[in-house]
C-alpha positions as CSV (number, residue, x, y, z in Angstrom):
1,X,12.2,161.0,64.1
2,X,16.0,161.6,64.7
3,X,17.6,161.2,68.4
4,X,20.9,163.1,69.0
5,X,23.0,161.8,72.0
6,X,25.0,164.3,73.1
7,X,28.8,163.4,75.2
8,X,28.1,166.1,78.0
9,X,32.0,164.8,79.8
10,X,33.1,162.7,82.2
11,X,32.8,165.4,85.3
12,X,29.2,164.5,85.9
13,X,30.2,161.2,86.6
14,X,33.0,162.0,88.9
15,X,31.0,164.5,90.9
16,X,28.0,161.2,91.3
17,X,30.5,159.1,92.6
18,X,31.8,161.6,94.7
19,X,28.9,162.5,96.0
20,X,28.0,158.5,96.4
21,X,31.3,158.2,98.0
22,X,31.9,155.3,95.4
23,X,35.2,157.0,93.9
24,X,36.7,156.7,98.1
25,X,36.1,153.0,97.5
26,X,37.7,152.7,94.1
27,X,40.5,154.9,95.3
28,X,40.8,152.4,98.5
29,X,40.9,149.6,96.4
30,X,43.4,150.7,93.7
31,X,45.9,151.9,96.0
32,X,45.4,148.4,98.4
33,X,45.7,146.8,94.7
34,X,48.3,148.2,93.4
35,X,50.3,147.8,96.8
36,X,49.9,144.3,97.5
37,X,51.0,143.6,93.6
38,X,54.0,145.9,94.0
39,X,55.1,144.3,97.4
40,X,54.4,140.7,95.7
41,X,56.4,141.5,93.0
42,X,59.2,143.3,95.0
43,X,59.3,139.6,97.2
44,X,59.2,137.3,94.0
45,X,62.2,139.2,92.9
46,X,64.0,139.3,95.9
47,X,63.3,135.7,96.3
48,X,65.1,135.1,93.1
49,X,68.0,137.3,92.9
50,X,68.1,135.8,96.7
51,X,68.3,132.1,95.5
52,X,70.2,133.3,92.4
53,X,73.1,134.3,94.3
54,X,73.1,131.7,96.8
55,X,73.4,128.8,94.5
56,X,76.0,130.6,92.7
57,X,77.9,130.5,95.7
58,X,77.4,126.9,96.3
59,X,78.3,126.3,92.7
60,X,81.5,128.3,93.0
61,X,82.2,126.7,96.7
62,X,81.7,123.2,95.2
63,X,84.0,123.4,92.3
64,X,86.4,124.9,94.2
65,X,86.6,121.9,96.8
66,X,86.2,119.7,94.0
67,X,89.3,121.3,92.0
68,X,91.2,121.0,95.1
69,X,90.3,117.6,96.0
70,X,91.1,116.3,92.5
71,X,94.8,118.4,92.4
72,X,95.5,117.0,96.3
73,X,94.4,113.3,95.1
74,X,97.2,113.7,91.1
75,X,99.9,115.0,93.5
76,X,99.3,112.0,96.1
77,X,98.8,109.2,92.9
78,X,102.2,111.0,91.3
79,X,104.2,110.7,94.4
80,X,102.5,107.3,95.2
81,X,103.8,106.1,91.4
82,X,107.2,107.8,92.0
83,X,107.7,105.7,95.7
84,X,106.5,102.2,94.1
85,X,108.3,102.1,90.8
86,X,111.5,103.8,92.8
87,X,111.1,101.0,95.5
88,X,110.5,98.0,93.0
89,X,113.5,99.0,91.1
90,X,115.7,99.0,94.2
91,X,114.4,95.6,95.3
92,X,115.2,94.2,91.9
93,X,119.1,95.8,92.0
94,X,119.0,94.1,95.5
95,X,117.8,91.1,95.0
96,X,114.5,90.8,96.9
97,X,111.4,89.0,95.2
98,X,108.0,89.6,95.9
99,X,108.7,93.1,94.1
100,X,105.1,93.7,93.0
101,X,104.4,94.6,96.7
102,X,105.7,97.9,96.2
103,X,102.1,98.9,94.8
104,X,100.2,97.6,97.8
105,X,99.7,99.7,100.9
106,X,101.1,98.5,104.1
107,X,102.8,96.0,102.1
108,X,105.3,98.2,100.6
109,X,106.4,98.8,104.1
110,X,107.2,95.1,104.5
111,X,109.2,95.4,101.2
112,X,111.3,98.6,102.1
113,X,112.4,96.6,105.3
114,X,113.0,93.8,103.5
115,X,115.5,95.9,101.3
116,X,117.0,97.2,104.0
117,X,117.8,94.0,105.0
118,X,119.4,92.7,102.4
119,X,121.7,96.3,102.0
120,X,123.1,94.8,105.5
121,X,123.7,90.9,104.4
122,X,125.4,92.3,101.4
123,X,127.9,94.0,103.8
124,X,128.1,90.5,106.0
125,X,126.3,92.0,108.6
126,X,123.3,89.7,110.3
127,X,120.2,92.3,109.7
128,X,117.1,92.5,111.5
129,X,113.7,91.6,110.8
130,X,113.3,95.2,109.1
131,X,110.4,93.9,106.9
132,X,108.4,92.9,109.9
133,X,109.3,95.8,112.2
134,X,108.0,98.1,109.9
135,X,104.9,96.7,109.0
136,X,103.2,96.2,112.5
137,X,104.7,99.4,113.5
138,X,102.9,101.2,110.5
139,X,99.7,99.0,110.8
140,X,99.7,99.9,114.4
141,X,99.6,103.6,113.9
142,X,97.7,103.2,111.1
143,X,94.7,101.5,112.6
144,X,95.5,101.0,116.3
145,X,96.2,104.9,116.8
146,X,92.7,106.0,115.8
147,X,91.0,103.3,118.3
148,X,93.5,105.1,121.5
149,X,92.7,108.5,120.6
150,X,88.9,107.6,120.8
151,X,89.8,106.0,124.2
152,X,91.8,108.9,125.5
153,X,88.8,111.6,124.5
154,X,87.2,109.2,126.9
155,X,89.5,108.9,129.1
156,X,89.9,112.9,129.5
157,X,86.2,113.2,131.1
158,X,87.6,111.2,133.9
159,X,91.7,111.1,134.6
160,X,92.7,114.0,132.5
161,X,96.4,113.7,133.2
162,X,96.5,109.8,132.2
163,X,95.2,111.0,128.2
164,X,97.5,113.5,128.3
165,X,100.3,110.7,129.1
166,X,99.1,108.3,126.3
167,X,99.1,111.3,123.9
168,X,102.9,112.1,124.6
169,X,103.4,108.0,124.2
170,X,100.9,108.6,120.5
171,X,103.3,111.4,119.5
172,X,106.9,109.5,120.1
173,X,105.2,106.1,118.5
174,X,105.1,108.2,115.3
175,X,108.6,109.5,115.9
176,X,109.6,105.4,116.4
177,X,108.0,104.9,113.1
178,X,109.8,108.0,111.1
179,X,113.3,107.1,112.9
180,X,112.6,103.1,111.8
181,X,111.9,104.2,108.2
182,X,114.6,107.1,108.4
183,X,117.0,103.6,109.2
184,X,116.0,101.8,107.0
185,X,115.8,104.2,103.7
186,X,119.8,104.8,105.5
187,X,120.3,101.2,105.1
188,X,119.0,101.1,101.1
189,X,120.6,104.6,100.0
190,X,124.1,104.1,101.5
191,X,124.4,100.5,99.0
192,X,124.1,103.6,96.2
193,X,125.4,106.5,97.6
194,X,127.3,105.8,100.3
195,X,127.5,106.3,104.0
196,X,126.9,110.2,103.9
197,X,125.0,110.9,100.6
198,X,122.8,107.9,102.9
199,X,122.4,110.1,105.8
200,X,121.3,113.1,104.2
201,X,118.6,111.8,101.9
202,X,117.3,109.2,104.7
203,X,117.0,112.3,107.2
204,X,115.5,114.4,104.5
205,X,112.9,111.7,103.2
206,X,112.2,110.4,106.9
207,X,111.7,114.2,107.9
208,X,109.3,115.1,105.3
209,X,107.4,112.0,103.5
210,X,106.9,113.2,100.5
211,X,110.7,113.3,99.6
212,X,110.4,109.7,100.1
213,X,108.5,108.6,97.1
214,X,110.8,111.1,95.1
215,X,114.2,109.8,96.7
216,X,113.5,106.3,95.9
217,X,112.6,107.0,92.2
218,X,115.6,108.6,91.8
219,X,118.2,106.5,93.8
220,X,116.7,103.5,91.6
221,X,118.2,104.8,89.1
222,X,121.5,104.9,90.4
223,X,124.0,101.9,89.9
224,X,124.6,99.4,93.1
225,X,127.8,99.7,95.2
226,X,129.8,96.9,95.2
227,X,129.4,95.3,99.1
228,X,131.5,95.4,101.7
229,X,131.6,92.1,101.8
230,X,132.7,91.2,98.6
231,X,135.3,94.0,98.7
232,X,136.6,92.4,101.4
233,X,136.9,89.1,99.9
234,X,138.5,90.3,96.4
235,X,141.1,92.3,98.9
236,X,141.9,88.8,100.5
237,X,142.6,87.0,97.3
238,X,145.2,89.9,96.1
239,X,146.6,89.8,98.9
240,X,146.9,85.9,98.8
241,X,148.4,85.8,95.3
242,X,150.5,88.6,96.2
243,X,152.3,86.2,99.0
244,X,152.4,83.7,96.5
């Protein structure tokens, strides 16, 4: 005996779950479905491309400041070499020992004061404590200023016009310090340049610091100006075996 099963089509089955009301529920559940996993999807990927971009940023932000920082720090360790071997090789034309402080912060203030000092006993003149002036002036900006601002942004919650004084006193203590380095770089560039070529490189290097560093390495290379002093003395002794 033989059985023959015959494929009638899929409409009967369609019409039974209409008329169950089965296909309304498969039709709510595949759209709800296929929603939810779009808007999942749609999220995931925006969550990415989101975090994508914003550490790109960062990245590009970062290497920026980092470039920057490292280019800022060469230029300061170039001009930082140019002042200490400029100010070393002065001291040695001069004279004035402990040279190796040229390489030492706060020290190398000492040791441009102390230069300056000897450019005046070479002309006979009794000099000032340059080396000393100049390093508890700079170490008293340097340290000391920070502590009196913090106590004038104090101060300004209660006597306003008193901070404002002690900023005014702030501002000229750093024009004290630029005219006592202006002097002194005067006093160290005139014993290789004279009195005017002096002037205008102490005024240019006191007014903008860089040109400091960059002034001394090349002045170092200059040759030293006989003294005053001495031309004094070898004017006396012509003259003395002129009369003899």
């Amino acid at each position: 005996m033989e059985f023959e099963f015959t494929f009638t089509g899929i409409e009967p089955i369609i019409e039974w779950l209409i008329e169950t009301g089965l296909m309304d529920v498969l039709s709510d559940l595949i759209s709800d479905f296929s929603f939810n996993a779009m808007y999942a999807v749609l999220l995931t990927l925006a969550g990415l491309i989101t975090s994508a971009v914003t550490w790109a940023v960062v990245a590009v932000v970062v290497a920026v400041v980092a470039v920057v920082a490292v280019v800022v720090f060469l230029v300061w360790l170039l001009f930082y070499i140019l002042h200490s071997i400029g100010l070393m090789r002065i001291a040695k034309k001069l004279g004035v020992k402990h040279r190796w402080m040229a390489w030492i912060p706060f020290a190398n203030a000492y040791l441009l004061g102390a230069c300056a000092e000897q450019g005046e006993r070479r002309n006979g003149k009794k000099p000032w404590k340059w080396g000393l002036i100049l390093l508890f002036v700079t170490l008293g900006l340097t340290v000391g200023r920070p502590i009196v601002q913090l106590a004038v942004s104090i101060v300004l919650m209660v006597l306003p016009m008193l901070s404002f004084v002690i900023n005014v006193i702030l501002e000229c203590s750093s024009l004290i310090l630029m005219g006592l380095t202006g002097y002194c770089l005067y006093l160290i560039f005139k014993e290789f340049l004279g009195k005017t070529g002096g002037i205008v490189m102490a005024v240019c290097a006191a007014v903008m610091g860089l040109l400091e560093g960059i002034f001394l390495f090349i002045v170092a290379f200059f040759k030293l100006r006989p003294a005053q002093e001495s031309a004094k003395k070898e004017d006396e002794i012509v003259a003395v075996v002129e009369a003899e």
